[in-house]
PyMOL Python script that loads the backbone (N, CA, C, O; Angstrom):
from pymol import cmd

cmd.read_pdbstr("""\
ATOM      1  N   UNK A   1      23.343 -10.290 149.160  1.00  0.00           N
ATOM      2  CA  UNK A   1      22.309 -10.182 148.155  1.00  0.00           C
ATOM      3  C   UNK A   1      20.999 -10.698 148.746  1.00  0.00           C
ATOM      4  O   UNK A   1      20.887 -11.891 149.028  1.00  0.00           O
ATOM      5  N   UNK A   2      19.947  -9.776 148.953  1.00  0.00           N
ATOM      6  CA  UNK A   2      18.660 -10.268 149.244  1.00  0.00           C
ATOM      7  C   UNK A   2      17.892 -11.081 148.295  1.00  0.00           C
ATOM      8  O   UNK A   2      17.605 -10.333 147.361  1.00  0.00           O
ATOM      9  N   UNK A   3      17.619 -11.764 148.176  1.00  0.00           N
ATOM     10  CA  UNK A   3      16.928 -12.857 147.701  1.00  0.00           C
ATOM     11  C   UNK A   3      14.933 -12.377 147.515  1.00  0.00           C
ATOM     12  O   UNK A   3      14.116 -12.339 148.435  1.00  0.00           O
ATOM     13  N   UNK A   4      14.764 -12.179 146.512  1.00  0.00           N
ATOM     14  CA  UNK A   4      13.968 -11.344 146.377  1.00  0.00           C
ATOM     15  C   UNK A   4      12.684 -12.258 145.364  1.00  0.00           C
ATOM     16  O   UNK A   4      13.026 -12.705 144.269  1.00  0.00           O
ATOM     17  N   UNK A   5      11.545 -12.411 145.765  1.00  0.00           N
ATOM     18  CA  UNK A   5      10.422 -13.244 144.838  1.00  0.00           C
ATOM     19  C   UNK A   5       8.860 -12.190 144.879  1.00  0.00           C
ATOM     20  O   UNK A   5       8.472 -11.435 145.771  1.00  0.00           O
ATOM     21  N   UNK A   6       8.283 -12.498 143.647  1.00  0.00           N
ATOM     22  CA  UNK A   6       7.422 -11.780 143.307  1.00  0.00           C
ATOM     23  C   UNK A   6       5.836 -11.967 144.481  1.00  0.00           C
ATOM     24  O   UNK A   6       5.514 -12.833 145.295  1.00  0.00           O
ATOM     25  N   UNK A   7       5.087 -10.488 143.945  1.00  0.00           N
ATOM     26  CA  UNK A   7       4.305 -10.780 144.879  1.00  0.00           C
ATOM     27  C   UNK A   7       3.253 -12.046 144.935  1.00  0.00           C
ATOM     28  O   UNK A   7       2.921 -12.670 145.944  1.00  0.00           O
ATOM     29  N   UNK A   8       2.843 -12.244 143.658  1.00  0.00           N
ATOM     30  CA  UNK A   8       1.835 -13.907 143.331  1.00  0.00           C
ATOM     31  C   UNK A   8       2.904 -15.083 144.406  1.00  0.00           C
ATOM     32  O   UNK A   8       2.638 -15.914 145.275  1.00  0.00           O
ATOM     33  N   UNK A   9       4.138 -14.593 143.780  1.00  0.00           N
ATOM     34  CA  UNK A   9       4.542 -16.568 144.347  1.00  0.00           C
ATOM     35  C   UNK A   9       4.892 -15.568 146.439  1.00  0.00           C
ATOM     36  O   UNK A   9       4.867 -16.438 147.310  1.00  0.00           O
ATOM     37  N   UNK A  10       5.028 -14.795 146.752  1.00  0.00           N
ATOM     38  CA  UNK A  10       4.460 -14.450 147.963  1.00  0.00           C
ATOM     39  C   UNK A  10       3.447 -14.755 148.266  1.00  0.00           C
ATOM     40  O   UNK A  10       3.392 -15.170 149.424  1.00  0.00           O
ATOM     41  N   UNK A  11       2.588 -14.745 147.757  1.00  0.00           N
ATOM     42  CA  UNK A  11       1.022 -14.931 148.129  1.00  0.00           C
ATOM     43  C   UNK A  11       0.876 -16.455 148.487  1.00  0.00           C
ATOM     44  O   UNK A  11       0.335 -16.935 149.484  1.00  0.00           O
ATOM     45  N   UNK A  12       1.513 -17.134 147.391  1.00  0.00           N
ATOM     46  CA  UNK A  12       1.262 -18.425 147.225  1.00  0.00           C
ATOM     47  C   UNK A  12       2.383 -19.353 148.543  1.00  0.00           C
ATOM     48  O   UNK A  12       1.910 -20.103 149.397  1.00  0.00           O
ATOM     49  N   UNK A  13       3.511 -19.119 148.427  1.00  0.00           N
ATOM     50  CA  UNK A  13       4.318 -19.481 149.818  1.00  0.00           C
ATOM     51  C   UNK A  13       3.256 -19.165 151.077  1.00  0.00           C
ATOM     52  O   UNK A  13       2.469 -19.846 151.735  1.00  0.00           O
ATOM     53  N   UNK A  14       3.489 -18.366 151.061  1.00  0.00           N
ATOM     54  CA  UNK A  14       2.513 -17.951 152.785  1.00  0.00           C
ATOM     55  C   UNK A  14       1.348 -19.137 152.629  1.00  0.00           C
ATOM     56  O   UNK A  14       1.327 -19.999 153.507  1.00  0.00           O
ATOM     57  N   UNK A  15       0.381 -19.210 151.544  1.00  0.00           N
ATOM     58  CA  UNK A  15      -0.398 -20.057 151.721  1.00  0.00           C
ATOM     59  C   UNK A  15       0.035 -21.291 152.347  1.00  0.00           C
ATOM     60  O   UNK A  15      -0.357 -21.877 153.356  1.00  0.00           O
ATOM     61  N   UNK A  16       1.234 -21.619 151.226  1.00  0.00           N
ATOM     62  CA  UNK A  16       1.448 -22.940 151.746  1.00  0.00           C
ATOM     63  C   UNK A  16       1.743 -23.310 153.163  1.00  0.00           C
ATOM     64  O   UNK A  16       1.214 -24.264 153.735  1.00  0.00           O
ATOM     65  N   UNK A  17       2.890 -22.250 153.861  1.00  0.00           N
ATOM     66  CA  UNK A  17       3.389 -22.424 155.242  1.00  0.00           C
ATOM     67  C   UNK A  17       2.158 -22.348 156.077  1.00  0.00           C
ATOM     68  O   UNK A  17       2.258 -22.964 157.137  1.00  0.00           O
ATOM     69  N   UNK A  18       1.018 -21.747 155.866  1.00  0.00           N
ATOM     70  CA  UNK A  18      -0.438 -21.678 156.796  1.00  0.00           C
ATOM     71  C   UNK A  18      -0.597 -22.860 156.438  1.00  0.00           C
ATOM     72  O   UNK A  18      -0.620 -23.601 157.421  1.00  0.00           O
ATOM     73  N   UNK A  19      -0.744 -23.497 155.287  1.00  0.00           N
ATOM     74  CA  UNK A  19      -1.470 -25.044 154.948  1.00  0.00           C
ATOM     75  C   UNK A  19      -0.552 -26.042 156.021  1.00  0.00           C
ATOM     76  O   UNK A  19      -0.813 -26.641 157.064  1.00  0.00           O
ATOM     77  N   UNK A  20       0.678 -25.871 155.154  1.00  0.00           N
ATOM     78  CA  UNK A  20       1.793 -26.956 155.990  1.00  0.00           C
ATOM     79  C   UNK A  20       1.332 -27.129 157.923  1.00  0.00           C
ATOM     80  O   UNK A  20       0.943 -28.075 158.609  1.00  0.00           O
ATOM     81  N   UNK A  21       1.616 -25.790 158.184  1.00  0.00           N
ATOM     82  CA  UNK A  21       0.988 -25.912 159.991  1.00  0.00           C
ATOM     83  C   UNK A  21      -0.295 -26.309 160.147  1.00  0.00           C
ATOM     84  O   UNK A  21      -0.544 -26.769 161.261  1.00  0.00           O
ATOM     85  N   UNK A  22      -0.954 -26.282 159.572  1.00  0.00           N
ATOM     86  CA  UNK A  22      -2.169 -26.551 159.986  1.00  0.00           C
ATOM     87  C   UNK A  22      -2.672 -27.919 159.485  1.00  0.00           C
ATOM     88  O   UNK A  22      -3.747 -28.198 160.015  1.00  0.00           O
ATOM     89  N   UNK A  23      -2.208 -28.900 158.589  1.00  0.00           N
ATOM     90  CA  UNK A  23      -1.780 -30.452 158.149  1.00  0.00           C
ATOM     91  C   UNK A  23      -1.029 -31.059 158.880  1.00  0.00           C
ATOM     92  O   UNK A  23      -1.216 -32.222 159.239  1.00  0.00           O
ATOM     93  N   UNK A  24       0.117 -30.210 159.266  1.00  0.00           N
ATOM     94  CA  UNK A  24       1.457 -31.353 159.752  1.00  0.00           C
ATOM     95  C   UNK A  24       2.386 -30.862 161.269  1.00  0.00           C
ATOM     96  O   UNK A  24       3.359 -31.462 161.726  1.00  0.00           O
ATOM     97  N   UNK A  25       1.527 -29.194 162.016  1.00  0.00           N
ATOM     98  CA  UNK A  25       1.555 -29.299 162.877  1.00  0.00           C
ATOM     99  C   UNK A  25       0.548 -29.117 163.838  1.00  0.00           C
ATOM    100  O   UNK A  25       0.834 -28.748 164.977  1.00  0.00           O
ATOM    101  N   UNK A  26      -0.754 -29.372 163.437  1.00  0.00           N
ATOM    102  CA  UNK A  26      -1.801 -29.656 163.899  1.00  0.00           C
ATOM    103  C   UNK A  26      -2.021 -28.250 164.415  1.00  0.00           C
ATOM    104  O   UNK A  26      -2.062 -28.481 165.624  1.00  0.00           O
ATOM    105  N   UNK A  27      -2.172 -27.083 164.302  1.00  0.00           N
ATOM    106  CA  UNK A  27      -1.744 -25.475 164.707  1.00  0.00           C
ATOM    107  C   UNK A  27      -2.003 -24.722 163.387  1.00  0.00           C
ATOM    108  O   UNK A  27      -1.543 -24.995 162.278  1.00  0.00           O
ATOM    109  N   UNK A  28      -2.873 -23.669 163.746  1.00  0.00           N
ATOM    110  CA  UNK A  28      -3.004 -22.494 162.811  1.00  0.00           C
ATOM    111  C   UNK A  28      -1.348 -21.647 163.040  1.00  0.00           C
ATOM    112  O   UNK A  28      -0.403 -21.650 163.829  1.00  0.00           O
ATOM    113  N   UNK A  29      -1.714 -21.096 161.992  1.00  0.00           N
ATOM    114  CA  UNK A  29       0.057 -19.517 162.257  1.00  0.00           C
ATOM    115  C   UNK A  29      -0.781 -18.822 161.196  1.00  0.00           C
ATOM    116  O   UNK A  29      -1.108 -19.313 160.115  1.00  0.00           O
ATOM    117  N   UNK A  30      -1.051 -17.743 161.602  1.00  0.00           N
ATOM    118  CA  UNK A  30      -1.605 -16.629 161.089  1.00  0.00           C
ATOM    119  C   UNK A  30      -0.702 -16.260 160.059  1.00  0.00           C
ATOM    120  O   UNK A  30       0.355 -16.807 159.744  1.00  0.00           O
ATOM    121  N   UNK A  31      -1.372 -15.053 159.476  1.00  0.00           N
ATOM    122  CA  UNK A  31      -0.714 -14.681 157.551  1.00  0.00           C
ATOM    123  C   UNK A  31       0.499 -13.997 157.993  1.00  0.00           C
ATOM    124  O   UNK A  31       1.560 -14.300 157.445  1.00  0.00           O
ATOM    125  N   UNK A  32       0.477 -13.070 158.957  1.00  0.00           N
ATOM    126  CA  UNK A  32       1.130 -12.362 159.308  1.00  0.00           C
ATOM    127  C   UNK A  32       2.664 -13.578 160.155  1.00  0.00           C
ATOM    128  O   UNK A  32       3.809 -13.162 159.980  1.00  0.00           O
ATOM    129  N   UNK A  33       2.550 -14.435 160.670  1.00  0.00           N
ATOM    130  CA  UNK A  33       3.456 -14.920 161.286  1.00  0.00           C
ATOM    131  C   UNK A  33       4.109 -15.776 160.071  1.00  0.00           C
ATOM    132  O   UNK A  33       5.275 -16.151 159.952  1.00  0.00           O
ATOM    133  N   UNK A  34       2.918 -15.986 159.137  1.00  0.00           N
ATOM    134  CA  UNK A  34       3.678 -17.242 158.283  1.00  0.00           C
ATOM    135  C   UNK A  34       4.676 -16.313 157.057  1.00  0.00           C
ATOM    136  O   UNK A  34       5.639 -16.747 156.425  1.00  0.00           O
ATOM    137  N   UNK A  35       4.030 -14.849 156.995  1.00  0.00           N
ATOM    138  CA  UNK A  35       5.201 -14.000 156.119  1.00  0.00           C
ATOM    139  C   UNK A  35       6.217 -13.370 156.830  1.00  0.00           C
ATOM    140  O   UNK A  35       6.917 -12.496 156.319  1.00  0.00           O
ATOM    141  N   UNK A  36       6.365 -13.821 158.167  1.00  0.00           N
ATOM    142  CA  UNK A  36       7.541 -13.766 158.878  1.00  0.00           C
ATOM    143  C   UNK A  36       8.455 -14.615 159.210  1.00  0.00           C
ATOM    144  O   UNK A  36       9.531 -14.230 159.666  1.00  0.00           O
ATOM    145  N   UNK A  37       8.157 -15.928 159.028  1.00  0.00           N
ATOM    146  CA  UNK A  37       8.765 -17.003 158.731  1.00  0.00           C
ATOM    147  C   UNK A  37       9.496 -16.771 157.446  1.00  0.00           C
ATOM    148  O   UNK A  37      10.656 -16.395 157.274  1.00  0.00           O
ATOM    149  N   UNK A  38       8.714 -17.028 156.718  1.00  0.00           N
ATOM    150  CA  UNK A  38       9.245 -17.013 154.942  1.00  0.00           C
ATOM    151  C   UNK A  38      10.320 -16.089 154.790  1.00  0.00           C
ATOM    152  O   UNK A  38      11.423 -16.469 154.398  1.00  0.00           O
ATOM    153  N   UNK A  39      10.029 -14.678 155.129  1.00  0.00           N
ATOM    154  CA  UNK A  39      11.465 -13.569 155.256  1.00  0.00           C
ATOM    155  C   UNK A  39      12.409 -14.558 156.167  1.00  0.00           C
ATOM    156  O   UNK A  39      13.532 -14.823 155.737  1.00  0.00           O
ATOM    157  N   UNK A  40      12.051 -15.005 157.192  1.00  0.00           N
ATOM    158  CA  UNK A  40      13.617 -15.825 158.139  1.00  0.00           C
ATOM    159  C   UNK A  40      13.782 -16.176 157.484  1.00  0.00           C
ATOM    160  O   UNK A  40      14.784 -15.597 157.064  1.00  0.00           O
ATOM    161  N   UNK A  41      13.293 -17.533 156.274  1.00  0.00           N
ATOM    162  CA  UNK A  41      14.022 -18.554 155.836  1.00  0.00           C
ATOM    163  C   UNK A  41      14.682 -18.492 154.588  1.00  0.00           C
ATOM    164  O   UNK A  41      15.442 -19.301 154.057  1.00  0.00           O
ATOM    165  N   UNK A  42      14.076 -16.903 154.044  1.00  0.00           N
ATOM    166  CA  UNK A  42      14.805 -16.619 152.805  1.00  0.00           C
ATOM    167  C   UNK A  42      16.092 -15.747 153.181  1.00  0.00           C
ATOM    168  O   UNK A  42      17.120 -15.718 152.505  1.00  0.00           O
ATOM    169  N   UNK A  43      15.848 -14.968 154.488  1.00  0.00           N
ATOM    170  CA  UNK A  43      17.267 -14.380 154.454  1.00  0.00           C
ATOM    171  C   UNK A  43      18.400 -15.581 155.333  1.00  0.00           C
ATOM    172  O   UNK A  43      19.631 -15.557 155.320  1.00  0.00           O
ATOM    173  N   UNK A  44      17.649 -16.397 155.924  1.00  0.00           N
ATOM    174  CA  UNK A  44      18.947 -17.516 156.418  1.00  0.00           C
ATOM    175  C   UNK A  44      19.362 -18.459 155.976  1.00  0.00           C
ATOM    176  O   UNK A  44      20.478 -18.912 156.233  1.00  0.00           O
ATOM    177  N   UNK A  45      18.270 -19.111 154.964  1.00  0.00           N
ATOM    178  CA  UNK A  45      18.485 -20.056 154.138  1.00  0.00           C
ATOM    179  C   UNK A  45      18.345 -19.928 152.727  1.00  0.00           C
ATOM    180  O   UNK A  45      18.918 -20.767 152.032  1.00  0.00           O
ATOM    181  N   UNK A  46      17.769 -19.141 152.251  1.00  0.00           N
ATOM    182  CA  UNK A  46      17.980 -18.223 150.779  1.00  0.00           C
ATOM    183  C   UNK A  46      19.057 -18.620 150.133  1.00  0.00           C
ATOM    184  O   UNK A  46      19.077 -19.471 149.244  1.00  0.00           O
ATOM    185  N   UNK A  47      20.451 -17.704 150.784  1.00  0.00           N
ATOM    186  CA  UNK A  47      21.776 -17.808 150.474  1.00  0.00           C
ATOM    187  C   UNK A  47      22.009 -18.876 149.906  1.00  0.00           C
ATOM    188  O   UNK A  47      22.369 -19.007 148.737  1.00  0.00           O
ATOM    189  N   UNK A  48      21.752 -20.012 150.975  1.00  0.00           N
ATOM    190  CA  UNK A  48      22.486 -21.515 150.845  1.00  0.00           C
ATOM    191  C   UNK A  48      22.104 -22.092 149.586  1.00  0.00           C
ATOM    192  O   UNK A  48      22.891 -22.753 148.908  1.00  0.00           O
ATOM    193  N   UNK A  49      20.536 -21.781 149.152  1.00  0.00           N
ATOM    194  CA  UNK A  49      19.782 -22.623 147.730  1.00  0.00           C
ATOM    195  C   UNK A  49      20.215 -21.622 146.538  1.00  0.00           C
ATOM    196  O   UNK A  49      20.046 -21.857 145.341  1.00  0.00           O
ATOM    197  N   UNK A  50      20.701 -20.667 146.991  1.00  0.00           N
ATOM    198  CA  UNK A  50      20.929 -19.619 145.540  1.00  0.00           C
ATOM    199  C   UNK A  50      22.553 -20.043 144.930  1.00  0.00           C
ATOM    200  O   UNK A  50      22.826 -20.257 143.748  1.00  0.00           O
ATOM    201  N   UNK A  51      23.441 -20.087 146.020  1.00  0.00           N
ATOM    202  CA  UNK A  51      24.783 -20.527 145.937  1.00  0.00           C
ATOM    203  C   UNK A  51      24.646 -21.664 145.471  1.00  0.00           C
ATOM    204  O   UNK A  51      25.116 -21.779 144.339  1.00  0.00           O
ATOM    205  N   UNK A  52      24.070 -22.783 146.000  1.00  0.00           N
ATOM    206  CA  UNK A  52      24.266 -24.250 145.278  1.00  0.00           C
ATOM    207  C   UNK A  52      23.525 -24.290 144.198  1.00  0.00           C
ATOM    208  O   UNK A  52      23.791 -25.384 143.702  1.00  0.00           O
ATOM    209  N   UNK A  53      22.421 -23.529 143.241  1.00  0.00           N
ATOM    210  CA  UNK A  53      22.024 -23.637 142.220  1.00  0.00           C
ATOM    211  C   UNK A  53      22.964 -22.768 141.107  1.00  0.00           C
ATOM    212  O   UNK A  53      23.031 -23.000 139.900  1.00  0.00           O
ATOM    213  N   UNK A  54      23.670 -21.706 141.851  1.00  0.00           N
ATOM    214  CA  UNK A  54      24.744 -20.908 141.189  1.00  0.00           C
ATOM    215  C   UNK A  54      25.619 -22.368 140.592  1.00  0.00           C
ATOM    216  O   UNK A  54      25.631 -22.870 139.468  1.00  0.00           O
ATOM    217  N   UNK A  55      26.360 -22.797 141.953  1.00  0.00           N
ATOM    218  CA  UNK A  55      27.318 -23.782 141.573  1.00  0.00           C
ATOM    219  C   UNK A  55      26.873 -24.889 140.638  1.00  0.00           C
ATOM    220  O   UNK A  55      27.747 -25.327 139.890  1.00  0.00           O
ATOM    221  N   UNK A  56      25.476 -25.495 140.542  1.00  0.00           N
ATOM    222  CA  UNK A  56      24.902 -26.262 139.658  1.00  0.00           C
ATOM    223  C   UNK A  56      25.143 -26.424 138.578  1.00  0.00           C
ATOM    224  O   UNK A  56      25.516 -27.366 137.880  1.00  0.00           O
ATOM    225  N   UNK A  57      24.728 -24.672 138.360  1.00  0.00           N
ATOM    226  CA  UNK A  57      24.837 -23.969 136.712  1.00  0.00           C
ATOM    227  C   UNK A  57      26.299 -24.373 136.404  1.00  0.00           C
ATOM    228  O   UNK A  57      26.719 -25.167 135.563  1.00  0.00           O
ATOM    229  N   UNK A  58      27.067 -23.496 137.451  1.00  0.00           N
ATOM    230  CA  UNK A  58      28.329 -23.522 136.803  1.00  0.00           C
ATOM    231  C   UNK A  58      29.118 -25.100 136.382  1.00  0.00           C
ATOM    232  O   UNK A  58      29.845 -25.307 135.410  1.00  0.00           O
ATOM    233  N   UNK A  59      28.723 -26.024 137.394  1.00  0.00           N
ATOM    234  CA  UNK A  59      29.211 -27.324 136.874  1.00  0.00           C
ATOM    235  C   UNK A  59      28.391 -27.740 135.635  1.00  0.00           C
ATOM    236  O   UNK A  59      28.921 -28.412 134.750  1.00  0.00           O
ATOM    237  N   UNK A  60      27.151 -27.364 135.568  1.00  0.00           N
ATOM    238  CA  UNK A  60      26.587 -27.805 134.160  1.00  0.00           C
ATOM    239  C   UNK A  60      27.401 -27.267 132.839  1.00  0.00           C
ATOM    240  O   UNK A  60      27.947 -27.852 131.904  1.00  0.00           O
ATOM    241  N   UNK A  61      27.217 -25.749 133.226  1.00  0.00           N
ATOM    242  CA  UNK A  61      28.060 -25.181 131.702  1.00  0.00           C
ATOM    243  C   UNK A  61      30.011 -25.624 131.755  1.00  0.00           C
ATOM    244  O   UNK A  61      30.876 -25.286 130.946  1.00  0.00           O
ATOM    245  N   UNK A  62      30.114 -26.250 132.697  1.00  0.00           N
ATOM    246  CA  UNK A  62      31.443 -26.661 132.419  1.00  0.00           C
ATOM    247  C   UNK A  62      31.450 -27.849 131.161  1.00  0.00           C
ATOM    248  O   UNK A  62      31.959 -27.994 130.050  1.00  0.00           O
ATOM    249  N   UNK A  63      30.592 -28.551 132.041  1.00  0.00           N
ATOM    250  CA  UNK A  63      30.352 -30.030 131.583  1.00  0.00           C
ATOM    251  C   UNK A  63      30.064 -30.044 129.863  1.00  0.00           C
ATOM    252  O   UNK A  63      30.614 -30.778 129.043  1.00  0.00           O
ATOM    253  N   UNK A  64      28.765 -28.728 129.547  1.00  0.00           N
ATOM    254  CA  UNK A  64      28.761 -28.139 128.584  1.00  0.00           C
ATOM    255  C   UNK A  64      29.921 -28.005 127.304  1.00  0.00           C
ATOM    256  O   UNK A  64      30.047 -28.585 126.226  1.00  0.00           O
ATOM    257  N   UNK A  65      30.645 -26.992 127.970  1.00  0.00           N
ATOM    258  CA  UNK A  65      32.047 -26.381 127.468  1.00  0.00           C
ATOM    259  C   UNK A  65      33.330 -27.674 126.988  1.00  0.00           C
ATOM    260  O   UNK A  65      33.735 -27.889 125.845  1.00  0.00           O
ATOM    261  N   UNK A  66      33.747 -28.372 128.249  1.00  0.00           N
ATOM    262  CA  UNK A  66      34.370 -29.873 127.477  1.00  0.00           C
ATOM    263  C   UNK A  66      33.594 -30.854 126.600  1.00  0.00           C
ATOM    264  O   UNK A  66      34.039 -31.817 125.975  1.00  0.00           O
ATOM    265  N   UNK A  67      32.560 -30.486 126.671  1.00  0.00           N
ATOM    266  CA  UNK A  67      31.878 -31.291 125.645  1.00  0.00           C
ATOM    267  C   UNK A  67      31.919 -30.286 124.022  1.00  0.00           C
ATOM    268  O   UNK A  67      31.890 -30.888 122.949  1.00  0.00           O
ATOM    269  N   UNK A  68      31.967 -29.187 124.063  1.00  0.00           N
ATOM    270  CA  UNK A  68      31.799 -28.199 122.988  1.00  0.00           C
ATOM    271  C   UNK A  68      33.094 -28.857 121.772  1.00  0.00           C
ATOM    272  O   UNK A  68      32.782 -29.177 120.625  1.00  0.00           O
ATOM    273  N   UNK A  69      34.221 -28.935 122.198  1.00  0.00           N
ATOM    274  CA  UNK A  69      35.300 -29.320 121.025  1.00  0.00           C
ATOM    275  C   UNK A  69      34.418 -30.700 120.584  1.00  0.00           C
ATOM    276  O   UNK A  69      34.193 -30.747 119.374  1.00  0.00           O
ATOM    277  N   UNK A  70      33.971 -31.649 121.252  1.00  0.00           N
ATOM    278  CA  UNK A  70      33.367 -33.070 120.305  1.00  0.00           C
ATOM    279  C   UNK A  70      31.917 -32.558 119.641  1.00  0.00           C
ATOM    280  O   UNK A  70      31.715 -33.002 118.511  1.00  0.00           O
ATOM    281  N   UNK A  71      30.856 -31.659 120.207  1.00  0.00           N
ATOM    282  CA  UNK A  71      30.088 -31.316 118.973  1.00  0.00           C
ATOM    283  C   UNK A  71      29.981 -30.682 117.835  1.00  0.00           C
ATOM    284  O   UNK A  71      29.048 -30.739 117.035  1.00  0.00           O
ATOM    285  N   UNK A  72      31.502 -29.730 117.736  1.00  0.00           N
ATOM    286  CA  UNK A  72      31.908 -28.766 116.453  1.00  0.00           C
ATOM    287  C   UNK A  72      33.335 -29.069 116.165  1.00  0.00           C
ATOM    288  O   UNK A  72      33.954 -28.350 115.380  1.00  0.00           O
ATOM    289  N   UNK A  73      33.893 -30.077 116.743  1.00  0.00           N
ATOM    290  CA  UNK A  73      34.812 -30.698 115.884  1.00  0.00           C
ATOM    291  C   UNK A  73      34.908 -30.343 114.724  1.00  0.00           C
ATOM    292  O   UNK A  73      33.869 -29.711 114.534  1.00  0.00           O
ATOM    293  N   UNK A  74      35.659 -30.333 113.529  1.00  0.00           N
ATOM    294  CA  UNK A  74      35.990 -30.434 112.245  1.00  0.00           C
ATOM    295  C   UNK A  74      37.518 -31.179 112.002  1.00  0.00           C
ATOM    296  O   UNK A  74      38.593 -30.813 112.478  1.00  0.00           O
ATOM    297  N   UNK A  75      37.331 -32.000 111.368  1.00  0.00           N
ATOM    298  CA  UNK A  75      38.723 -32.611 111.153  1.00  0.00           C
ATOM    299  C   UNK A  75      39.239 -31.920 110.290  1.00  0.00           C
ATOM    300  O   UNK A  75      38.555 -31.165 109.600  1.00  0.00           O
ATOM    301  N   UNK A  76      40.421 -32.023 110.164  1.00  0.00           N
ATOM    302  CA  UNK A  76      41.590 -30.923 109.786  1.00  0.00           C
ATOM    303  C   UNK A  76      41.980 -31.575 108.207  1.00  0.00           C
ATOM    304  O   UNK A  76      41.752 -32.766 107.997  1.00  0.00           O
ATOM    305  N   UNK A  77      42.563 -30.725 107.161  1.00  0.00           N
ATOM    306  CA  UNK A  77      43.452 -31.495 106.016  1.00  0.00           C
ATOM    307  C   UNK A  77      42.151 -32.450 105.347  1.00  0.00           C
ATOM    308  O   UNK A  77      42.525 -33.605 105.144  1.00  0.00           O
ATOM    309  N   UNK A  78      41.095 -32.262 105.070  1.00  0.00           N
ATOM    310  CA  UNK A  78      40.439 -33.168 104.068  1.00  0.00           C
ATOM    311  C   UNK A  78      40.475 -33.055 103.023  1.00  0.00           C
ATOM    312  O   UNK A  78      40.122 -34.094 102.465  1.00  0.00           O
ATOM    313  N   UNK A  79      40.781 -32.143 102.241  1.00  0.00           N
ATOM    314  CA  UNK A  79      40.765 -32.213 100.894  1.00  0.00           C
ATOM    315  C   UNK A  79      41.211 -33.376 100.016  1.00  0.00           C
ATOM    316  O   UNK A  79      40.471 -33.949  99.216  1.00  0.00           O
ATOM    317  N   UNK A  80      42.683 -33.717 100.274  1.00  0.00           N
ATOM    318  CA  UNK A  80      43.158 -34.778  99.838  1.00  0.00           C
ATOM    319  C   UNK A  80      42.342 -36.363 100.332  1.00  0.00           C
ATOM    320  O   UNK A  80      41.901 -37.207  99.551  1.00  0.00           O
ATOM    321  N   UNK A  81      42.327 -36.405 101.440  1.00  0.00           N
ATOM    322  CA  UNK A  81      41.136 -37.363 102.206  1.00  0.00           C
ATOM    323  C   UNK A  81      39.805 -37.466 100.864  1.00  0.00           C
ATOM    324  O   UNK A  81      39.706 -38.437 100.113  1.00  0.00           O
ATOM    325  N   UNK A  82      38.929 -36.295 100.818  1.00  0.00           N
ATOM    326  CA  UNK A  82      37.940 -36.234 100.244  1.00  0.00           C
ATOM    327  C   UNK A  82      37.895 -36.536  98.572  1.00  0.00           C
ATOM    328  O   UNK A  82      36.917 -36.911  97.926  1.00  0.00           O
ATOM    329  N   UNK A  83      39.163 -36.274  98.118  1.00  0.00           N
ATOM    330  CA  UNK A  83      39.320 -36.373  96.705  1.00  0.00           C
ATOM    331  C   UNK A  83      39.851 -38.080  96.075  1.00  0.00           C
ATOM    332  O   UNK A  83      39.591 -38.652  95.017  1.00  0.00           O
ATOM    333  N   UNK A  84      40.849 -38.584  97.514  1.00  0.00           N
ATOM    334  CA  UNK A  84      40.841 -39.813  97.814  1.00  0.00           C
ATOM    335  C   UNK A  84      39.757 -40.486  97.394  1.00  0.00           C
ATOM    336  O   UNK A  84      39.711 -41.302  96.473  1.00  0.00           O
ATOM    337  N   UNK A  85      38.639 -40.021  98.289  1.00  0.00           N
ATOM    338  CA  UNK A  85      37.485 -41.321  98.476  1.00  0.00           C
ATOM    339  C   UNK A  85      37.086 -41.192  97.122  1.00  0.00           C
ATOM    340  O   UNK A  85      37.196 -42.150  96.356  1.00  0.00           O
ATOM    341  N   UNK A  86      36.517 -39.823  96.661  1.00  0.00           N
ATOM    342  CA  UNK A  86      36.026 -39.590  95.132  1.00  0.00           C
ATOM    343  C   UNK A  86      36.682 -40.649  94.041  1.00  0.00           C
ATOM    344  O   UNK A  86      36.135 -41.641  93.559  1.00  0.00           O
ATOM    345  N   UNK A  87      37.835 -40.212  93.827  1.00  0.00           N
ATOM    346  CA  UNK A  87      38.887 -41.219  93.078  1.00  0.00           C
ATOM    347  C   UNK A  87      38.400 -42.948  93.158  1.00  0.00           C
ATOM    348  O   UNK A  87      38.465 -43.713  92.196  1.00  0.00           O
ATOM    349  N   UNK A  88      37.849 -43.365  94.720  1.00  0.00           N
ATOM    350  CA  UNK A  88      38.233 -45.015  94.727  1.00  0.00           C
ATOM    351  C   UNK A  88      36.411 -45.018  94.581  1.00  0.00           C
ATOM    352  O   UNK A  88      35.942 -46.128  94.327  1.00  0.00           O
ATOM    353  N   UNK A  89      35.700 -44.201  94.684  1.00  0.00           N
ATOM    354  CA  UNK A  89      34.325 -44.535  94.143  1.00  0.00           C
ATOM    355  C   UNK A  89      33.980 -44.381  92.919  1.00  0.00           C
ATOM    356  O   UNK A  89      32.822 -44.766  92.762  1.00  0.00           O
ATOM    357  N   UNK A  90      34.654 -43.830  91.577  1.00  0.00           N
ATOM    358  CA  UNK A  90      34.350 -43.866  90.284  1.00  0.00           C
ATOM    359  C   UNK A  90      34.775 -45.200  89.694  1.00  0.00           C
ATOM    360  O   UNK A  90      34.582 -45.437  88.502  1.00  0.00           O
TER     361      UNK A  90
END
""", "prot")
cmd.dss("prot")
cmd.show_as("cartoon", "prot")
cmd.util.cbc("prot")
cmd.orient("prot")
């Protein structure tokens, strides 16, 4: 699966990787080299951040899901319970 981002946040990556080299490796990299970078690192490292945010999700909505029986709980058999309490509050 190619890993695929719009053209604005394209625009805006490349900026940054020209900014980043030219702050922190003291070196210009032209537009053209820095949107050739960005394709390497999305098709080699892409994968790796899409899979572990996949897996994220999925441990979140687990975590979710065992939690689901304690927020819609309903206790079972109240009637008698409920008519109980009625009875010892009059």
């Amino acid at each position: 699966m190619t890993i695929q981002i719009s053209k604005e946040a394209r625009k805006e990556v490349i900026a940054s990787i020209e900014r980043y080299f030219q702050e922190n490796m003291d070196e210009k990299i032209g537009n053209i080299a820095a949107a050739e970078l960005l394709a390497f690192f999305l098709e080699e490292v892409g994968a790796i951040v899409y899979n572990q945010a996949v897996a994220d999700v999925q441990q979140r909505l687990l975590s979710r899901i065992a939690e689901l029986d304690i927020e819609v709980h309903e206790d079972e058999f109240q009637y008698w319970r409920k008519l109980e309490r009625q009875r010892k509050s009059k």
